[in-house]
N, C-alpha and C positions, 0 to 999 in steps of 0.2 A: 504494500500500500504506500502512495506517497504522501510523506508526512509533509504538511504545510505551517510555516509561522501566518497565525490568524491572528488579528488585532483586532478587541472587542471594545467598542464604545460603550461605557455604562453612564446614568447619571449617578451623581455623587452618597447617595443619600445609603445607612447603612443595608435598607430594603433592597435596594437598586442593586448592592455591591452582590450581597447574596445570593440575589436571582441570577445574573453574571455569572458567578460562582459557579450555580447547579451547572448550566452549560458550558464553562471552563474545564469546569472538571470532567466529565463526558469526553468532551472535546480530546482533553488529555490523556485519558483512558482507551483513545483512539488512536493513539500516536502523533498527536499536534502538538504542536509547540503554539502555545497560547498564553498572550498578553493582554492588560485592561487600561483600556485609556479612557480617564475620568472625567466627565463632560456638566456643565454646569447648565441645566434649562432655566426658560423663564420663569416655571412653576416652581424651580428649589430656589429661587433668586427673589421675586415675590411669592413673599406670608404671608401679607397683609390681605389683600384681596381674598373678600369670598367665593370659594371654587365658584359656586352658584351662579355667582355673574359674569363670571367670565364666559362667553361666549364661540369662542376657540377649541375645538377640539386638538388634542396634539400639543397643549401646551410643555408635557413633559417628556415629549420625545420629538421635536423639531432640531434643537439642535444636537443631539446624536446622532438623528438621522443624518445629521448635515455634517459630523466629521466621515461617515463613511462615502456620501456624494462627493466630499471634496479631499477625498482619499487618505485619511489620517488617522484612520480604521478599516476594517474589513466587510466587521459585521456589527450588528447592535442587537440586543435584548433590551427588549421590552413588555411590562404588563399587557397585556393583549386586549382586555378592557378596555384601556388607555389607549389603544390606538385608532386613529379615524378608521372610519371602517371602509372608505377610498383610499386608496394611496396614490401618489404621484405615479408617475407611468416610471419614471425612473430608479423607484425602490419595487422590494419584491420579496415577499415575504415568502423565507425558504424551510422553515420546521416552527413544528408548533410540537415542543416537549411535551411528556405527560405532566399533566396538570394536576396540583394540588388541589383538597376538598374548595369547591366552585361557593361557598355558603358565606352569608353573611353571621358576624360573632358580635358578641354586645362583652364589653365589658369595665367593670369587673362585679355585677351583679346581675343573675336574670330578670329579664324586663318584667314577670309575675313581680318580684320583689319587690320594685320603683312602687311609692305612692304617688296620688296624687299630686300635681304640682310640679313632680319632681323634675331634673332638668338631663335631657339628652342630648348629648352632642354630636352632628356627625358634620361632614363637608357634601352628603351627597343627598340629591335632591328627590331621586329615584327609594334614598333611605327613609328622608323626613318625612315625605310623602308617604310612605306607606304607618311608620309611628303616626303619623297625623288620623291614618284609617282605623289601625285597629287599639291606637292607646290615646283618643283623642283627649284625654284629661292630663296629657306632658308637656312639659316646655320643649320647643326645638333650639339648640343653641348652635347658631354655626362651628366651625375648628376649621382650623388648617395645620399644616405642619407635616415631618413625618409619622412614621405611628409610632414609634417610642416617643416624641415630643406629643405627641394627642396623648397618651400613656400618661404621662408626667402629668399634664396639664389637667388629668381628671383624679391624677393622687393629691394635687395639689389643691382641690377641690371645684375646679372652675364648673365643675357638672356631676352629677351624681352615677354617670355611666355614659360610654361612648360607643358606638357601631362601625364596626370595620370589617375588612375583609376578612377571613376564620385565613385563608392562605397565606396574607403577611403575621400573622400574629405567631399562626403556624412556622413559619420559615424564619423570624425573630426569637424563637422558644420562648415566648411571653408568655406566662400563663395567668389561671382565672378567668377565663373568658366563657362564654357560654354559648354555644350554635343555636343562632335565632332559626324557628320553624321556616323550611323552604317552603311548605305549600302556602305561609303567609307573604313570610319577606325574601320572592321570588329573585335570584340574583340577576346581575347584570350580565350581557352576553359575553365572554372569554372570560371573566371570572376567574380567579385561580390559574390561568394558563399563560405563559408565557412566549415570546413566538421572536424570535430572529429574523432580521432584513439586513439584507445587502443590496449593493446596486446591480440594476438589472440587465449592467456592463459586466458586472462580478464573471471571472473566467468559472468556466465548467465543471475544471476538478474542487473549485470551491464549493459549488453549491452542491456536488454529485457529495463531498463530505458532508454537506451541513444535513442534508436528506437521511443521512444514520440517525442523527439524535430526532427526528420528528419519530412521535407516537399516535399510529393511526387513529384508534378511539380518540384519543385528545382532539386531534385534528377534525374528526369527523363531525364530534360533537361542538367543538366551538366557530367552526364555518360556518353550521348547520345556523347558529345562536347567532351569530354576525347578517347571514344571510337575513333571516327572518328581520333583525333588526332594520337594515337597512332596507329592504323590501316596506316596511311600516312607515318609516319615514318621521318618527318620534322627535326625533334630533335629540342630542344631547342635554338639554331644559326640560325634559319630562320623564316623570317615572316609569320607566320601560322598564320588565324584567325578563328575560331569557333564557331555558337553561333546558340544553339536552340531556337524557340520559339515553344510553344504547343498551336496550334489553338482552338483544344479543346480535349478530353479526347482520340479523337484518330486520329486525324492528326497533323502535327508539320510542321515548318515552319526551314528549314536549310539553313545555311550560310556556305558557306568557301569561305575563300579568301587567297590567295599565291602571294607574291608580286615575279616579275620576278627576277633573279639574275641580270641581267643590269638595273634594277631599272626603265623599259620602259612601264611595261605594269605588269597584273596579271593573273594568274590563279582564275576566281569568279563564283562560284556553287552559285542558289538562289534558292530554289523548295519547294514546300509540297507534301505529302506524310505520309501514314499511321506508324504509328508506327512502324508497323512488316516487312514495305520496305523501309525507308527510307534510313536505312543506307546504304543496296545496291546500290537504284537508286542513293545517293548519290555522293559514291564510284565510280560508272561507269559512273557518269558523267564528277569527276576530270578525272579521266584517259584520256577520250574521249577529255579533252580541255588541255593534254598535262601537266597533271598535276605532274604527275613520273618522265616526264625529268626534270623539275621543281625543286623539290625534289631533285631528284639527284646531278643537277648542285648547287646545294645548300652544300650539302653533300662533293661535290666534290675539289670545288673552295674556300669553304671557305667565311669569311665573306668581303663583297664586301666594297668599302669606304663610308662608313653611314656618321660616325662622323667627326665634324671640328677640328682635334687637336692642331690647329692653336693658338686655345684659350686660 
């Protein structure tokens, strides 16, 4: 096999470094010679700003992408979540690792515990929105940060509990957290998965390597999740949740869930279905439970009051 030196752009943050990591290591166990070059985005540079209003997808992974377009890396790792779900014609997304549990985690208290009143924190709008459906008696408080920094900030009491992904908490060894119910708090599409781009110049024996570390089922299941999303046309300001499971090599198990824009009720797809219909019968079912106006009045209205800025 020819071994290659890969040069992997990460953003800085000790999340970021980790996920890196898993695919380094892989990499290495492959016969690469693999290095990490540490890249600063606009999202680890601005704190301040609530995710929520930022409007931009890609804020934490444009300028990675852009050490590898301007060649000063190979490849990039990225939350797969976090990526547009277009890319440029000039990147190209070449493995999507096995992914870690896809579930949103609350903590350090389960949300049964929280009383009235009490105050949660997250930065995602997809989160608040859904605390806002089925624990309409909590405060939403925005965060930003890393998650050991959202960590801190809720030992230090700025909130009685916070909502994060169960996969960085997981890949941090943070513990006390607790796995929020997926048939409630339906996740985001790639969730938990990670996925590598390089440029779509990238020679051949590059990416014929980078194609070892992808894992089918990962793959399968988080296209499937992107696909759907982008096909809905939610955009990034509305609580979309998405999330495959593959029953076995050719049925799969789909979720979507769309929180109302008056925060009263949902848009909730649950079905199995073969591989080669799913995404139809899927599709025709949001439609069918009012899914488009949904959408729409999301698009239309704008983001409804999640957060307490009171705080």
């Amino acid at each position: 096999m020819l071994e290659l030196h890969i040069r992997i752009a990460s953003r800085g943050s000790a999340l970021a470094l980790i996920q890196t990591e898993e695919v380094a290591s892989v990499l290495r166990r492959l016969g690469h010679d693999v290095s990490v070059i540490t890249i600063k985005s606009i999202g680890d540079v601005d704190q301040s700003t609530p995710l929520h209003t930022i409007s931009r997808r890609g804020i934490f992974e444009k300028e990675v992408d852009r050490a590898v377009l301007e060649g000063k890396a190979d490849i990039a790792v990225h939350s797969l979540k976090d990526v547009p779900l277009e890319l440029p014609n000039e990147l190209e997304m070449v493995a999507i690792p096995m992914r870690q549990p896809p579930y949103d985690a609350i903590f350090p208290v389960p949300l049964y515990v929280l009383k009235q009143n009490s105050a949660v924190a997250t930065g995602s709008i997809r989160r608040a929105a859904m605390l806002k459906l089925f624990r309409p008696d909590l405060r939403i408080l925005g965060i930003r940060g890393n998650v050991d920094t959202r960590v801190k900030k809720i030992q230090q009491g700025y909130a009685q509990a916070v909502v994060l992904a169960e996969a960085g908490l997981k890949r941090l060894g943070l513990k006390g957290w607790k796995r929020l119910n997926p048939k409630f708090f339906v996740p985001a599409a790639g969730q938990g998965a990670l996925c590598v781009t390089c440029s779509s110049e990238a020679p051949q024996e590059l990416k014929k390597a980078l194609k070892k570390i992808d894992h089918k089922r990962t793959h399968t299941e988080a296209l499937l999740e992107r696909r759907i999303a982008s096909e809905i046309e939610a955009g990034c300001t509305s609580p979309l949740g998405v999330h495959a499971e593959m029953v076995n090599e050719k049925i799969i198990q789909l979720t979507i869930s769309l929180v109302e824009w008056n925060l009263q009720s949902r848009v909730f797809v649950s079905l199995k279905a073969p591989l080669d219909k799913v995404f139809e019968k899927a599709l025709n079912e949001f439609e069918k439970k009012g899914g488009k106006s949904v959408v729409k009045q999301w698009r239309t209205k704008g983001v409804p009051k999640l957060f307490d800025e009171s705080a």
